[in-house]
NUDO-669923 format. One record per residue (C-alpha): chain; x, y, z; residue number from 0; residue in three letters. Coordinates in pm, 1 decimal, always signed. Example, Ala and Ser with C-alpha at 12.3 -4.5 7.8 and 13.67 -1.06 7.14 Angstrom:
<sites>
SITE,unit,east,north,up,pos,code
SITE,A,+1230.0,-450.0,+780.0,0,ALA
SITE,A,+1367.0,-106.0,+714.0,1,SER
</sites>
This chain:
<sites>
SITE,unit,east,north,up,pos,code
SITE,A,+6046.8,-19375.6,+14542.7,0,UNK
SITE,A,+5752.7,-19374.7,+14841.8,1,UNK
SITE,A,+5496.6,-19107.8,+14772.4,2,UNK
SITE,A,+5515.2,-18815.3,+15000.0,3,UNK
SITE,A,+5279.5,-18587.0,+15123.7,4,UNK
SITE,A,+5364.4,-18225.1,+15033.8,5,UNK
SITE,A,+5494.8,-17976.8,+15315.5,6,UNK
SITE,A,+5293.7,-17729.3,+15484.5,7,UNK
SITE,A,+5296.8,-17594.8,+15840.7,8,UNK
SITE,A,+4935.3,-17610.9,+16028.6,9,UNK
SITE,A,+5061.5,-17290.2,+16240.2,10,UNK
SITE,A,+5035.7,-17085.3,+15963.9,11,UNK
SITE,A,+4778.8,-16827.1,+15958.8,12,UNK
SITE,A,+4509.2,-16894.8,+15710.3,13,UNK
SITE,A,+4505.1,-16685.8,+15396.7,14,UNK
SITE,A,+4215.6,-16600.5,+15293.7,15,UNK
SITE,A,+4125.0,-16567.1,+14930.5,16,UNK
SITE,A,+3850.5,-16457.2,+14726.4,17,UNK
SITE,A,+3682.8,-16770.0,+14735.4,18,UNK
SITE,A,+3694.4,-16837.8,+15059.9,19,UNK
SITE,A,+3553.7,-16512.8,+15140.2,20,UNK
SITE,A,+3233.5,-16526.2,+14910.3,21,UNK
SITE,A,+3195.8,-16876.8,+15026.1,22,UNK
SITE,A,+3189.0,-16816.7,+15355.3,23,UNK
SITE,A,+3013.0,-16505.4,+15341.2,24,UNK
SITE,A,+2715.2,-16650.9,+15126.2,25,UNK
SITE,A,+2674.0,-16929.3,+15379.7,26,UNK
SITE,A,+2692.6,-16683.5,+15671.4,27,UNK
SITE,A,+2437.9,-16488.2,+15534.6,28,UNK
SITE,A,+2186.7,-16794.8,+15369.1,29,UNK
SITE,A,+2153.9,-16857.3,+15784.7,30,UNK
SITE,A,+2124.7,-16530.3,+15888.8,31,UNK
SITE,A,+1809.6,-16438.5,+15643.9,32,UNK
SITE,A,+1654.4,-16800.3,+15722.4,33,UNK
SITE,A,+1627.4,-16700.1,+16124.2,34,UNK
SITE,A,+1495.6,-16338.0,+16029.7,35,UNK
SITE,A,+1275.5,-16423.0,+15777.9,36,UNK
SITE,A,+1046.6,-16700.8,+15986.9,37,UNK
SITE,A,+872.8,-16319.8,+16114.8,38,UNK
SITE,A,+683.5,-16274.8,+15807.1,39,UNK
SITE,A,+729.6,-15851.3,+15878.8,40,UNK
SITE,A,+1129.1,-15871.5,+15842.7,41,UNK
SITE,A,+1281.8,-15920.5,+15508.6,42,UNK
SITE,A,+1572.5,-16125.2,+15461.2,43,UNK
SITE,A,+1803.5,-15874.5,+15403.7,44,UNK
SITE,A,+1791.7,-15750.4,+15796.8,45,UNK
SITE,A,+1910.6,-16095.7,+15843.2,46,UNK
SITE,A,+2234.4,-16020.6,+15615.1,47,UNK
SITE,A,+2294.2,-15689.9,+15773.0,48,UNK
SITE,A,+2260.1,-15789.0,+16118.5,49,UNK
SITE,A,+2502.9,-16097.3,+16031.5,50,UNK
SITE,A,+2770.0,-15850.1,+15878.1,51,UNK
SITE,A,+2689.1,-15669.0,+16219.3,52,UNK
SITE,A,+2830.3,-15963.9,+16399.7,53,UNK
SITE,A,+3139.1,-16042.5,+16140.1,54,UNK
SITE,A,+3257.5,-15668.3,+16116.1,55,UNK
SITE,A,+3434.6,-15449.6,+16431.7,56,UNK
SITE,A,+3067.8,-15432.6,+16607.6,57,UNK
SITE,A,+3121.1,-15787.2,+16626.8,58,UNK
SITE,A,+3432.3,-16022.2,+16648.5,59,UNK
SITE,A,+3584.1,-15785.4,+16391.1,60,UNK
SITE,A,+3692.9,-16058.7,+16156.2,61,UNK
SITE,A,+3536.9,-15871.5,+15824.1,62,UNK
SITE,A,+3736.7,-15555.9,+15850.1,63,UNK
SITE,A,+4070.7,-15444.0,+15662.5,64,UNK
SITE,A,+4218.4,-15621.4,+15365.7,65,UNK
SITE,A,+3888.3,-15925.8,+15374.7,66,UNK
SITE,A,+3629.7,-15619.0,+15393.0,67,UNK
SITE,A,+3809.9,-15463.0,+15055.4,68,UNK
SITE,A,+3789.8,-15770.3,+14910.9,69,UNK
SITE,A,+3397.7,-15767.3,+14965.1,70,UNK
SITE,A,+3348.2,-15459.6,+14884.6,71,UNK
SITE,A,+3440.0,-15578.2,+14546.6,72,UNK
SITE,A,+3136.3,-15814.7,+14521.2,73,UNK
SITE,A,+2926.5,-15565.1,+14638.0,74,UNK
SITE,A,+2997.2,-15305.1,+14377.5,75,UNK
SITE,A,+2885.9,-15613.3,+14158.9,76,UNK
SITE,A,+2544.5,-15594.2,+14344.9,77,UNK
SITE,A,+2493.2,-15270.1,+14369.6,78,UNK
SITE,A,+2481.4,-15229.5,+13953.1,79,UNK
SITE,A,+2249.1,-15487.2,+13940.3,80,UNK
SITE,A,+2027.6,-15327.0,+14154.4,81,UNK
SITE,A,+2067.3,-14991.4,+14036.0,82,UNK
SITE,A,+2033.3,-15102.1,+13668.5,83,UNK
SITE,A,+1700.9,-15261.8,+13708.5,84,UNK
SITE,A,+1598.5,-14983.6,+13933.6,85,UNK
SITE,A,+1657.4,-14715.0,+13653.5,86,UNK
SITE,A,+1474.9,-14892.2,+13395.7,87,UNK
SITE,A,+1166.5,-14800.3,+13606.3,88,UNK
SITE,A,+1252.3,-14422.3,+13477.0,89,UNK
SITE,A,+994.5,-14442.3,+13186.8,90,UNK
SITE,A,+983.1,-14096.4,+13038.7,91,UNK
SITE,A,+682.8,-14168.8,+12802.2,92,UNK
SITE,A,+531.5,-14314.1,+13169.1,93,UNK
SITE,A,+645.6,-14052.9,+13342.3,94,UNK
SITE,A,+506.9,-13754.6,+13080.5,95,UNK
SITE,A,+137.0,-13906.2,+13192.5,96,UNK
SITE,A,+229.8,-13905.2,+13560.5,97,UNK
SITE,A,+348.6,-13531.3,+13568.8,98,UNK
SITE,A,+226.9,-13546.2,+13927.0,99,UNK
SITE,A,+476.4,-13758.2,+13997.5,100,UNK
SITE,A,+748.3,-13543.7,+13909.7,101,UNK
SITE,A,+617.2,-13286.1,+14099.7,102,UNK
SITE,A,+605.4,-13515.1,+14410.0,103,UNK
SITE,A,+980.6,-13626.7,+14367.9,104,UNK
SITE,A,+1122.3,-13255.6,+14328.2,105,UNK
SITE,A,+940.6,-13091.2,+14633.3,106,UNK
SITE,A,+994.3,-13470.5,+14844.9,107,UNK
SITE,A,+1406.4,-13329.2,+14756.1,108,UNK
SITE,A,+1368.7,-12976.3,+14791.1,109,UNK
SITE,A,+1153.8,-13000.5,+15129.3,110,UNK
SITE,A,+1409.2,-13291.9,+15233.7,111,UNK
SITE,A,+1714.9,-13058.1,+15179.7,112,UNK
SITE,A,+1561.1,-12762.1,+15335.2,113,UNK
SITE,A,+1456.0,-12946.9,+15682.5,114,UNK
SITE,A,+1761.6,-13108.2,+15748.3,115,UNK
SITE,A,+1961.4,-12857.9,+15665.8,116,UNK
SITE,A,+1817.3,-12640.5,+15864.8,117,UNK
SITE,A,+1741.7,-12872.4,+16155.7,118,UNK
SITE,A,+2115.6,-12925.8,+16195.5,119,UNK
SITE,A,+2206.2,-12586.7,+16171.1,120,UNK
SITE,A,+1942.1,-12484.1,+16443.1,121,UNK
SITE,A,+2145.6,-12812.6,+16617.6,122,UNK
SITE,A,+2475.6,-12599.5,+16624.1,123,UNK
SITE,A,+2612.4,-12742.5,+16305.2,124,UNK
SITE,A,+2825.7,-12524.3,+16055.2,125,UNK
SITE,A,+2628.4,-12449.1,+15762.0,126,UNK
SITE,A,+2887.8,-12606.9,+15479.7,127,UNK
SITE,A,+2813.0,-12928.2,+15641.7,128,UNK
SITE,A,+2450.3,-12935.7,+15725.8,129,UNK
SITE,A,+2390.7,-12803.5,+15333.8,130,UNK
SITE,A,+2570.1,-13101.2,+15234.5,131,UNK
SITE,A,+2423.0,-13368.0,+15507.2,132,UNK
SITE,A,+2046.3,-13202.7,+15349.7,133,UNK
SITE,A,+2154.9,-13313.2,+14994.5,134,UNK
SITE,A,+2268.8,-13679.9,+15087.4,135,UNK
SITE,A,+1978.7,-13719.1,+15294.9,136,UNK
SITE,A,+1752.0,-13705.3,+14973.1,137,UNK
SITE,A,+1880.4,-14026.4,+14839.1,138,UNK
SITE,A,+1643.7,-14375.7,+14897.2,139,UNK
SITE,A,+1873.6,-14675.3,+14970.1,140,UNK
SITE,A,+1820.0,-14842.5,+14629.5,141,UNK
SITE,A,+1948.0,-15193.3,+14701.4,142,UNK
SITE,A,+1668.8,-15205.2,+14960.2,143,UNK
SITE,A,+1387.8,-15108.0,+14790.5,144,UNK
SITE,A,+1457.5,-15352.0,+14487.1,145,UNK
SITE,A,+1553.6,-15647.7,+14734.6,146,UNK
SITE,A,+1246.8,-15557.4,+14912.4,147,UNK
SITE,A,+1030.6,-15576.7,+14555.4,148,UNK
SITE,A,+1209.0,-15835.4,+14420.5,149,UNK
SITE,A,+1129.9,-16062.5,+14764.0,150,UNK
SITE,A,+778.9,-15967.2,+14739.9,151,UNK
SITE,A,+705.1,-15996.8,+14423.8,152,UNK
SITE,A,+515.5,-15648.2,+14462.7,153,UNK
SITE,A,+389.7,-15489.1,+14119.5,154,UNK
SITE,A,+166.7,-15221.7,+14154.7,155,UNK
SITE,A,+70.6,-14832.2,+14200.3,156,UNK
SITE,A,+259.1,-14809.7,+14499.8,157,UNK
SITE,A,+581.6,-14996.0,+14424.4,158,UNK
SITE,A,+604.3,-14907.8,+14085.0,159,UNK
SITE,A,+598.1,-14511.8,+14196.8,160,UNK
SITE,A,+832.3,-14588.8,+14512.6,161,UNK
SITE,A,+1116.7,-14758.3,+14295.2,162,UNK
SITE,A,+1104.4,-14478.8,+14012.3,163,UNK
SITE,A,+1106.7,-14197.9,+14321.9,164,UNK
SITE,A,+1428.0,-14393.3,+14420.5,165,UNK
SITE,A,+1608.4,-14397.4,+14125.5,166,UNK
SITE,A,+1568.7,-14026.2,+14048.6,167,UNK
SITE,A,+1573.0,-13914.1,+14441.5,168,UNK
SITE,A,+1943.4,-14069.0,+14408.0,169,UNK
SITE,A,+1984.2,-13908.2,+14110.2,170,UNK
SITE,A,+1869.2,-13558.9,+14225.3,171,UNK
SITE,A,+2121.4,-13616.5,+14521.6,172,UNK
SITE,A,+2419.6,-13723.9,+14311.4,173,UNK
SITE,A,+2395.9,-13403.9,+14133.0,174,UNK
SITE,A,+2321.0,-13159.1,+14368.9,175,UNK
SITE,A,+2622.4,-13274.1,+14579.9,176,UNK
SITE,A,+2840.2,-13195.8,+14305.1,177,UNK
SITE,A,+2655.5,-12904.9,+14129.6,178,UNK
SITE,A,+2626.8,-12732.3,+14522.0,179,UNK
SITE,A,+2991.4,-12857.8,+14655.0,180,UNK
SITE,A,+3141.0,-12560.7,+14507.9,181,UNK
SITE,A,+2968.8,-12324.4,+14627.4,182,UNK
SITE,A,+2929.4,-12403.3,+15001.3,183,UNK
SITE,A,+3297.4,-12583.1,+15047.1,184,UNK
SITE,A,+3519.7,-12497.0,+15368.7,185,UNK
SITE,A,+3824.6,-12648.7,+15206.3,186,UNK
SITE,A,+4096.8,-12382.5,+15217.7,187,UNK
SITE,A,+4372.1,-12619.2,+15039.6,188,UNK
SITE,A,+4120.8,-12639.6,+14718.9,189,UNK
SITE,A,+4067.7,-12389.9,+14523.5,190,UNK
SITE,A,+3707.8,-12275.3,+14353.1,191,UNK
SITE,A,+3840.2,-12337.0,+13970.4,192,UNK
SITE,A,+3953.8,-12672.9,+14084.7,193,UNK
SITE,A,+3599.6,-12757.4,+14289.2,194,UNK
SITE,A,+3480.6,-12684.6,+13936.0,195,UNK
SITE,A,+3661.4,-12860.5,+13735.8,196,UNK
SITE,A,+3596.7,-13178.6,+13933.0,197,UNK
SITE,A,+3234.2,-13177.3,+13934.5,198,UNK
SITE,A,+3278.5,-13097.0,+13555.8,199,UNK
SITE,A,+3443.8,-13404.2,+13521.5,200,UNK
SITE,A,+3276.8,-13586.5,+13745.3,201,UNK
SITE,A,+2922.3,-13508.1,+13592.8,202,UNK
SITE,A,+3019.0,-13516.5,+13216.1,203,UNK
SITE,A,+3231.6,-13784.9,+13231.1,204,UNK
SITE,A,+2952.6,-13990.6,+13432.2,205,UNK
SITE,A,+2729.3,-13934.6,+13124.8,206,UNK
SITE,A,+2971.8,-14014.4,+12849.2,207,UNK
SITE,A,+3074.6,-14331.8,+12981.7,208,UNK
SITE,A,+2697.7,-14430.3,+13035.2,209,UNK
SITE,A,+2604.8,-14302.4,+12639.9,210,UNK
SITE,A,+2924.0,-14499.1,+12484.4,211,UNK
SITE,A,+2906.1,-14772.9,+12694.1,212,UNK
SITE,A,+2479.3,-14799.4,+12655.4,213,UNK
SITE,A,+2592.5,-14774.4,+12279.6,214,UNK
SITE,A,+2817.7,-15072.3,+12280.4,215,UNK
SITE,A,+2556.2,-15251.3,+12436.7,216,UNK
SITE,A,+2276.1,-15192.5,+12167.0,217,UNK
SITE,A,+2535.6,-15295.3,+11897.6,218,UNK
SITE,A,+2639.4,-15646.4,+12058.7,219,UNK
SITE,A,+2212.5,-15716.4,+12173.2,220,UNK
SITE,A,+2123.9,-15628.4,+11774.6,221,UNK
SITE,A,+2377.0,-15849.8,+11682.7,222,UNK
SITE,A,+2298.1,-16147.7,+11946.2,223,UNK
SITE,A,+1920.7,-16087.2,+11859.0,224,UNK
SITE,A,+1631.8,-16147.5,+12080.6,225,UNK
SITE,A,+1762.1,-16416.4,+12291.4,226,UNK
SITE,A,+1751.3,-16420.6,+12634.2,227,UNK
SITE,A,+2093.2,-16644.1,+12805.4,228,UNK
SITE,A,+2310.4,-16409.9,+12484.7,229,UNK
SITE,A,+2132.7,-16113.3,+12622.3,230,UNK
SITE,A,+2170.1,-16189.6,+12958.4,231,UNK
SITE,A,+2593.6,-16268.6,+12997.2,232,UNK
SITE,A,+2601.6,-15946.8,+12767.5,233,UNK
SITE,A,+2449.9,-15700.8,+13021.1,234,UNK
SITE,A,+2650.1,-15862.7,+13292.3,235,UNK
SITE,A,+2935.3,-15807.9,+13092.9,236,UNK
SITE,A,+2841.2,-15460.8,+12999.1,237,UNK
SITE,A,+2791.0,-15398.4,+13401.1,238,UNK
SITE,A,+3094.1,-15505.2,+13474.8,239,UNK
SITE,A,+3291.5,-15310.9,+13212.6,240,UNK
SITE,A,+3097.1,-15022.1,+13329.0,241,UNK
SITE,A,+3197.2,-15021.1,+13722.3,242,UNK
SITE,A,+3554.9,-15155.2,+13637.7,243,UNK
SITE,A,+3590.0,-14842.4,+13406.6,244,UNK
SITE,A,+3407.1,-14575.5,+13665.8,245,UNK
SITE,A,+3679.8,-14679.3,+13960.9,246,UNK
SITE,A,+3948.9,-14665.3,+13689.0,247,UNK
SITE,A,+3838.8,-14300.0,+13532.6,248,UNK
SITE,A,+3763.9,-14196.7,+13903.9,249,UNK
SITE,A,+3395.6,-14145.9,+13853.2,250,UNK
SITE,A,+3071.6,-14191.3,+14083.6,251,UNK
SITE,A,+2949.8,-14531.9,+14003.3,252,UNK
SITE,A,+2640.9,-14501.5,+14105.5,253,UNK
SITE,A,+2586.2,-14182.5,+13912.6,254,UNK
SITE,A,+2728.0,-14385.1,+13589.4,255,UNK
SITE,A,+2514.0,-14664.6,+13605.2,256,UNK
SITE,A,+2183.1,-14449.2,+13651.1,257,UNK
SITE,A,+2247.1,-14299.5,+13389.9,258,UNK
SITE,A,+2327.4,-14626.9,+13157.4,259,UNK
SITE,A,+2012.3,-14758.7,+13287.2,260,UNK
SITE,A,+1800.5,-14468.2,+13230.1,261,UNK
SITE,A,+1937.6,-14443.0,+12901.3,262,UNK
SITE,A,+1875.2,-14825.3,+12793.4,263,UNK
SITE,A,+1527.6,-14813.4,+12871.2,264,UNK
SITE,A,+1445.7,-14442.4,+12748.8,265,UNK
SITE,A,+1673.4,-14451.1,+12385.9,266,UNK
SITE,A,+1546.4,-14813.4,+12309.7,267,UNK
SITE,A,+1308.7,-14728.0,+12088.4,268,UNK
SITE,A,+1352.2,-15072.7,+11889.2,269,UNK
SITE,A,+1327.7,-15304.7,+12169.4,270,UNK
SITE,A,+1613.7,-15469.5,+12104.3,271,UNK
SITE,A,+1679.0,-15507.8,+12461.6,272,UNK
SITE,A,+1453.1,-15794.7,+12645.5,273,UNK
SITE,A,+1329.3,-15712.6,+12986.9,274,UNK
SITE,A,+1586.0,-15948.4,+13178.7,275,UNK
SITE,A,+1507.1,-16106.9,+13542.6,276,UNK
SITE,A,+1851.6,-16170.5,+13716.0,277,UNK
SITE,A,+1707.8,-16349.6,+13987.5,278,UNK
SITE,A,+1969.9,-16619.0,+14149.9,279,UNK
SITE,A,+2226.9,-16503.7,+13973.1,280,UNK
SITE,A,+2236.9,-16117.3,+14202.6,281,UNK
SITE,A,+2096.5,-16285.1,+14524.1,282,UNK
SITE,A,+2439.2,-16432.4,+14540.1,283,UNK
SITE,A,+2587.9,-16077.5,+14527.5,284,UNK
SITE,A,+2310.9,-15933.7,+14721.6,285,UNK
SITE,A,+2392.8,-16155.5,+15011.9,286,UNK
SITE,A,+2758.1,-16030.0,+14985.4,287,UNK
SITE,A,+2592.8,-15654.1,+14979.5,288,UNK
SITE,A,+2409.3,-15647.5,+15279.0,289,UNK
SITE,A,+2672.8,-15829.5,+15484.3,290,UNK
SITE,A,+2901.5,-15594.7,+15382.8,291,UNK
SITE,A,+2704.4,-15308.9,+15478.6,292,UNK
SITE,A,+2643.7,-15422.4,+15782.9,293,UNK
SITE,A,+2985.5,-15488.6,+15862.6,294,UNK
SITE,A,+3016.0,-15140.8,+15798.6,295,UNK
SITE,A,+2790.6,-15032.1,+16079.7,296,UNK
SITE,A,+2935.7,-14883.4,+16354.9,297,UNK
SITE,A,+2737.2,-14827.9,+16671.4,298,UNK
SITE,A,+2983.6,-14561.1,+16841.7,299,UNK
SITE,A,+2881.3,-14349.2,+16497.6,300,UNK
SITE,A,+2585.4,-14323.3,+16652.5,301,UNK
SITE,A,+2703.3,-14151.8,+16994.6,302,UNK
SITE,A,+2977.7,-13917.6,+16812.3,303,UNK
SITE,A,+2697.6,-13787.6,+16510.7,304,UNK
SITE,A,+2430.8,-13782.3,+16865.0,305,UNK
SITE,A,+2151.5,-13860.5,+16902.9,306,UNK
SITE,A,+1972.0,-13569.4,+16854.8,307,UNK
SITE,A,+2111.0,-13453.0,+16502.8,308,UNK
SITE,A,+2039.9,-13857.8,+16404.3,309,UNK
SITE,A,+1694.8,-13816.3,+16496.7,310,UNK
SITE,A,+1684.6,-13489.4,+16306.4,311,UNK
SITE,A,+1831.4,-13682.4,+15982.1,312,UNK
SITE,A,+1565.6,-13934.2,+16054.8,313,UNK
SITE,A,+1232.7,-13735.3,+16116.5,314,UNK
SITE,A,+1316.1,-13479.0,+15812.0,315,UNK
SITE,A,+1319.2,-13718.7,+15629.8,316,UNK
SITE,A,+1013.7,-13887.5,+15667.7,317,UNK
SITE,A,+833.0,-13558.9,+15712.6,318,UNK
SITE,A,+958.4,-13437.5,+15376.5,319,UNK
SITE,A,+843.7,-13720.4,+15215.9,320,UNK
SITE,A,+534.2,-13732.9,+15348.8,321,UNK
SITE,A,+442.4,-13377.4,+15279.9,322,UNK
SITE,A,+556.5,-13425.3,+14941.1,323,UNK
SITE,A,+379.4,-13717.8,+14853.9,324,UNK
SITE,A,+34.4,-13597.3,+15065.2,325,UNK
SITE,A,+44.1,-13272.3,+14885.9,326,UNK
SITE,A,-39.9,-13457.8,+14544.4,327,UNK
SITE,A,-205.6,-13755.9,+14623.8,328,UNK
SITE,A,-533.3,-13631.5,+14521.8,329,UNK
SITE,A,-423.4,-13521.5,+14136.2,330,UNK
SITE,A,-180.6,-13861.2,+14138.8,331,UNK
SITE,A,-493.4,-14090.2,+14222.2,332,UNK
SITE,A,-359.5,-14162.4,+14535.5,333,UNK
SITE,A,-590.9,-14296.7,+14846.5,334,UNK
SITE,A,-432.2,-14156.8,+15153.2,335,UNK
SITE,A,-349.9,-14517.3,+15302.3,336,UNK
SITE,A,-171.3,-14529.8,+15002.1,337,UNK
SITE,A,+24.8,-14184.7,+15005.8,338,UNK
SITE,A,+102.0,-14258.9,+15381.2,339,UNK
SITE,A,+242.5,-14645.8,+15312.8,340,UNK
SITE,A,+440.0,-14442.5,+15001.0,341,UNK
SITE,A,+546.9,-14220.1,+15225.8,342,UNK
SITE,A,+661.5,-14496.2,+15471.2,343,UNK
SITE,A,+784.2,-14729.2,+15179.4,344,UNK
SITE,A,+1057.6,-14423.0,+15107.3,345,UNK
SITE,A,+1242.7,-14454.2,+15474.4,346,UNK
SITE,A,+1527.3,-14629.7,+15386.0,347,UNK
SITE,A,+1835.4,-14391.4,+15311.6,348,UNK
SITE,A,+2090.2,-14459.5,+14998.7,349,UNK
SITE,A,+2434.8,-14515.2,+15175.5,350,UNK
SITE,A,+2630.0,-14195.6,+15237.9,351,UNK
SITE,A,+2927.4,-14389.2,+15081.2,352,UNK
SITE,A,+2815.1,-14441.7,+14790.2,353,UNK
SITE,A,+2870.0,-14082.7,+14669.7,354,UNK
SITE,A,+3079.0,-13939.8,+14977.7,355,UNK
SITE,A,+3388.5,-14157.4,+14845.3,356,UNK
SITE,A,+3454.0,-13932.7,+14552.4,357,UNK
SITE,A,+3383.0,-13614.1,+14702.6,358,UNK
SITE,A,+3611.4,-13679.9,+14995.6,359,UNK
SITE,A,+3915.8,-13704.1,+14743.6,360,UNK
SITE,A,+3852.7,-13302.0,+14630.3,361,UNK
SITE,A,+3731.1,-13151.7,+14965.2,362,UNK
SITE,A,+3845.2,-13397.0,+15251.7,363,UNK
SITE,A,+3735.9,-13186.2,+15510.8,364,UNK
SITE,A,+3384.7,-13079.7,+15431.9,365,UNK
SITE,A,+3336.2,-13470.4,+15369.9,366,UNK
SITE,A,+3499.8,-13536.9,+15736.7,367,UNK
SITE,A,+3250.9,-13301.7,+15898.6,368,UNK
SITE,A,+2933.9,-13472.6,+15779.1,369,UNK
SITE,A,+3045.0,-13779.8,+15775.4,370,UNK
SITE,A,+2962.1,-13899.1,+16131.4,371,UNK
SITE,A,+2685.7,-13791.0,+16127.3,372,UNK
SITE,A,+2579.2,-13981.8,+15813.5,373,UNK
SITE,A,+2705.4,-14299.7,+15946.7,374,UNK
SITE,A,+2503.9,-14217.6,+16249.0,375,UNK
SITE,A,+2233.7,-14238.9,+16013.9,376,UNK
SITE,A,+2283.4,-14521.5,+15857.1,377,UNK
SITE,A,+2307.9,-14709.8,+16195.5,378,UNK
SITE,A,+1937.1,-14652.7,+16266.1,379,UNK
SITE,A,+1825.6,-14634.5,+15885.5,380,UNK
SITE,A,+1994.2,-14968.3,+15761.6,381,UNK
SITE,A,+1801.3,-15137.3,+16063.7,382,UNK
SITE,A,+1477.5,-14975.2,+16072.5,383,UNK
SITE,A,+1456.5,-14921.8,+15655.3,384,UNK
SITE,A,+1373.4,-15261.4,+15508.9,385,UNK
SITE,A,+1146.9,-15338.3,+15770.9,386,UNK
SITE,A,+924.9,-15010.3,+15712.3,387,UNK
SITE,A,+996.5,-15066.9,+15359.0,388,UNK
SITE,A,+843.0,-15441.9,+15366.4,389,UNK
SITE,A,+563.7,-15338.5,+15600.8,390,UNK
SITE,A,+432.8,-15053.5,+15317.8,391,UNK
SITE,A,+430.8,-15277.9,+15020.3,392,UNK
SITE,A,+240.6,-15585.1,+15205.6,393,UNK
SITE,A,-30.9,-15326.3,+15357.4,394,UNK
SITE,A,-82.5,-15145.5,+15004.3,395,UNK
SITE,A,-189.8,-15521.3,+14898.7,396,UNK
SITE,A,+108.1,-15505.2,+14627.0,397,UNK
SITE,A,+337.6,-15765.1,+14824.5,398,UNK
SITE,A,+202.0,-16096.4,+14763.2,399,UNK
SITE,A,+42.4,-16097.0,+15131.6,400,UNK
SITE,A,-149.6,-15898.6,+15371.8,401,UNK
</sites>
């Protein structure tokens, strides 16, 4: 019997799998980050975000729909990486001799809240809205600042206080979205007792899953012992469990995994945990992040927020910060060229997303009335961020280069 090829018809539309999709996207982005990163001042992650720029519907709109699901499932992969070794920068002993610090992080939220909120209200915006736009605005884009670190191998005063002010300015925001929703919700169709209860849930259960899980982790790394590749597939497994278990309870990921890493580096009093360096291993996954971000982006966000309440977002922001951080740089042994480039290092803005998703499912139209203006945001802030971000840690002298 003559050997056949098998059937197929070249017409067909190509189908395009999981595989295919990281493949593709890792490639696209490897290119992308080589062009932008030739300019010394421009990290390699622009280069990823302006590619998923081009791929998503600013572009040829061919990540969108169904394919930009499927990344998004990579990038939730990403983001716990990040945020887990971000939070193990909370040292509370540390912390305890740096009270300064604290102090620097609370009024950099509570001066951050206060201007926008009140900048967009004196803009014509309802107040339920502009309360809740404040609160967001707090957060620090977390995946940037630890690419940004991790690229430049910066270790220092300066990075060392930017990366713990963005893991507990996205903290700060997480909570105050859902501690103040309640109160300042326009949502006629939801009632107060069931606001409540959802931010009850959403808080509590956040913390329970990060204890038990964190607990499950310490058993299995006392068991493996102190060796590095065990310990290593075990916290990627333990990530993983974590996020899969968040999306299935309905709780804020990014809330969860703070809170797991906080907890891993704060209740380890043993050491039984090594210090682990994912290095290649979440570069693969960071790729898929930023491309997928930038996919996201939306330049017609931009004109529907305006331009006026963006720049509002924008400047608040940084003058927030930079009061906050000025106002105890002498008792925090800061130089001022150092409080400024902390200041500066602190511009890029935690993705509205990442904690707008739940809250849209129990008050869908306060969400829908900030969120324009959020994505508007993001538009400018995803560009301009890592590049301010990279510029403050090479001029503190904490980046590997001057």
């Amino acid at each position: 019997m003559p050997w056949l090829l098998p059937s197929f018809d070249l017409l067909l539309p190509m189908q395009w799998n999981a595989l295919l999709v990281f493949g593709s996207l890792l490639l696209a982005g490897l290119m992308g980050g080589y062009v932008v990163a030739k300019n010394a001042w421009i990290p390699r992650i622009t280069g990823y975000l302006l590619v998923g720029f081009v791929l998503g519907t600013g572009g040829v709109n061919w990540l969108s729909g169904d394919l930009l699901k499927l990344a998004h499932t990579f990038s939730d992969i990403a983001l716990a990486l990040v945020v887990y070794q971000l939070g193990r920068y909370v040292d509370i002993g540390w912390l305890r001799r740096e009270k300064w610090l604290l102090s620097t992080i609370a009024s950099g939220a509570a001066l951050c809240f206060t201007f926008v909120w009140l900048g967009l209200e004196w803009r014509g915006m309802a107040r339920a809205p502009a309360m809740l736009a404040g609160i967001f605005a707090i957060g620090t884009a977390p995946a940037v600042i630890m690419s940004v670190v991790r690229d430049l191998g910066a270790e220092g005063h300066v990075t060392r206080r930017l990366a713990t002010m963005t893991a507990l300015n996205n903290l700060l925001a997480l909570l105050a979205a859902y501690m103040v929703l309640p109160a300042i919700a326009t949502d006629t169709r939801t009632s107060v007792v069931m606001l409540l209860s959802s931010t009850l849930y959403a808080v509590c259960g956040a913390i329970l899953l990060a204890y038990f899980t964190y607990r499950l982790m310490m058993l299995l790394a006392r068991v493996l012992g102190r060796e590095r590749s065990g310990q290593f597939v075990l916290v990627i497994a333990i990530i993983t469990i974590v996020i899969g278990a968040a999306h299935e309870l309905h709780l804020p990921v990014l809330l969860t995994m703070l809170m797991f890493a906080i907890l891993s580096k704060n209740l380890d009093l043993r050491y039984d945990l090594m210090e682990l360096e994912f290095g290649v291993a979440s570069e693969l996954f960071i790729v898929v992040l930023f491309i997928t971000i930038g996919a996201s982006i939306a330049l017609p966000d931009l004109f529907a927020a305006g331009a006026t309440s963006v720049a509002v977002v924008v400047l608040a922001r940084l003058l927030a910060t930079t009061c906050s951080v000025c106002m105890f740089a002498k008792p925090s042994r800061l130089k001022w060229r150092q409080a400024g480039l902390l200041a500066l290092g602190g511009l890029p803005m935690a993705e509205a997303g990442l904690g707008l998703a739940q809250l849209s499912s129990s008050c869908p139209e306060t969400a829908a009335a900030v969120a324009p203006l959020l994505a508007g945001s993001m538009v400018v802030l995803e560009l301009l961020g890592p590049i301010a971000a990279q510029f403050a840690l090479i001029k503190s002298g904490e980046g590997g280069r001057e």
